[in-house]
C-alpha positions as CSV (number, residue, x, y, z in Angstrom):
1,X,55.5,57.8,91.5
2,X,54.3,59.1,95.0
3,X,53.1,62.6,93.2
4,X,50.9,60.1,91.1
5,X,49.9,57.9,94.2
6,X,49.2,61.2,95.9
7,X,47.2,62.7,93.0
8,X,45.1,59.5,92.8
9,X,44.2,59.1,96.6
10,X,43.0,62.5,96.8
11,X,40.6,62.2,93.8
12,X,39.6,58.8,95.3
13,X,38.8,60.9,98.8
14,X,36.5,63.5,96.9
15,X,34.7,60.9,95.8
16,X,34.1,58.5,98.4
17,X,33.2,61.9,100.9
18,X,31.1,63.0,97.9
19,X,29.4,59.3,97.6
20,X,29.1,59.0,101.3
21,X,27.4,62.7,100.9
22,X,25.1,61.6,99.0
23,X,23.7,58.6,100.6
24,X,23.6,60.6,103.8
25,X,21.9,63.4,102.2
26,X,19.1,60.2,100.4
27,X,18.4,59.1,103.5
28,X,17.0,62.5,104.5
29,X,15.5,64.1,101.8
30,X,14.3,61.2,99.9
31,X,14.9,61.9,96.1
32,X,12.5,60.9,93.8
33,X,15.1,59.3,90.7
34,X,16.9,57.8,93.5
35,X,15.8,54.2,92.2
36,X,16.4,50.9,94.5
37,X,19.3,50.1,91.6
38,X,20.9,53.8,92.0
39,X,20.9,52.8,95.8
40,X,22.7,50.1,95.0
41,X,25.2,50.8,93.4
42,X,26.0,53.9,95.6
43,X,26.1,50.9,98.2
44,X,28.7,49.6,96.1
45,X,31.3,52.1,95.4
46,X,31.0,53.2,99.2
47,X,32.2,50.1,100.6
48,X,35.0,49.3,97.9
49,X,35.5,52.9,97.5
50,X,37.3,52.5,101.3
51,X,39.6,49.7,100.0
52,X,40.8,51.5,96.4
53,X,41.6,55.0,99.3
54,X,43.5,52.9,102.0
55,X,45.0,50.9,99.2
56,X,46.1,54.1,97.5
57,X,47.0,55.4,100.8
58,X,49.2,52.8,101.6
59,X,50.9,52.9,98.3
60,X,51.8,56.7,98.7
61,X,53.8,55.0,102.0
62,X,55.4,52.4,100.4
63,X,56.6,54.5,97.1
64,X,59.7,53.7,97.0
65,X,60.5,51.1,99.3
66,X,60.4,48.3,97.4
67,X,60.5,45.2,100.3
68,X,57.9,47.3,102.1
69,X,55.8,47.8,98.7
70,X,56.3,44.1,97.7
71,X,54.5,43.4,101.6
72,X,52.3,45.5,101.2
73,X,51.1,44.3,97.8
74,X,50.9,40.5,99.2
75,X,48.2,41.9,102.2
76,X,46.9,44.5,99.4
77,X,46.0,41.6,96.9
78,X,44.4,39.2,100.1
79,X,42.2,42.3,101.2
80,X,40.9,42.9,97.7
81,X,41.0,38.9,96.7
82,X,38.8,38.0,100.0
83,X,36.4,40.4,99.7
84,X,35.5,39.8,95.8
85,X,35.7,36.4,96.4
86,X,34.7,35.4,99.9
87,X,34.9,31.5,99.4
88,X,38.7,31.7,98.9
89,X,39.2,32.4,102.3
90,X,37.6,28.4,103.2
91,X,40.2,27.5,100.6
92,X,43.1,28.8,102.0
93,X,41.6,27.9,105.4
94,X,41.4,24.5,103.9
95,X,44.9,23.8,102.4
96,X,46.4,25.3,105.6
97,X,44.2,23.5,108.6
């Protein structure tokens, strides 16, 4: 499983350097079909595309270790949860405090 994890993470680097690439490279020569939606979405993949590499990243760690893994999955799933969902954070904040 950490071969696959491995294989994964560095596809998911290519393209996050080759997204962040890009949107440097926009922002100097301005391309004409680079629309407003285009930027966007670039937008977009480069910030989640950070999370889906340290998540992978951190798999590849934990690959065989399974109380480690089962950690890591708990903080894995808040990261990702919070951030696509900002408001659950008040919840949780709520139920707690």
């Amino acid at each position: 499983m950490k071969k696959f994890y491995s294989g994964l993470g560095q596809l998911a680097g290519l393209v996050t350097i080759l997204v962040f690439a890009f949107i440097q490279l926009n922002a100097f020569i301005d391309f004409a079909f680079m629309t407003n939606e285009i930027g966007d979405i670039l937008q977009t993949i480069q910030v989640y595309a950070v999370y889906v590499l340290a998540g992978l990243a951190g798999l590849e760690l934990t690959a065989g270790k399974k109380v480690f893994a089962f950690i890591y999955f708990i903080i894995l799933a808040f990261v990702v949860v919070t951030s696509f969902f900002p408001e659950v954070m008040d919840q949780i904040v709520g139920v707690i405090g």
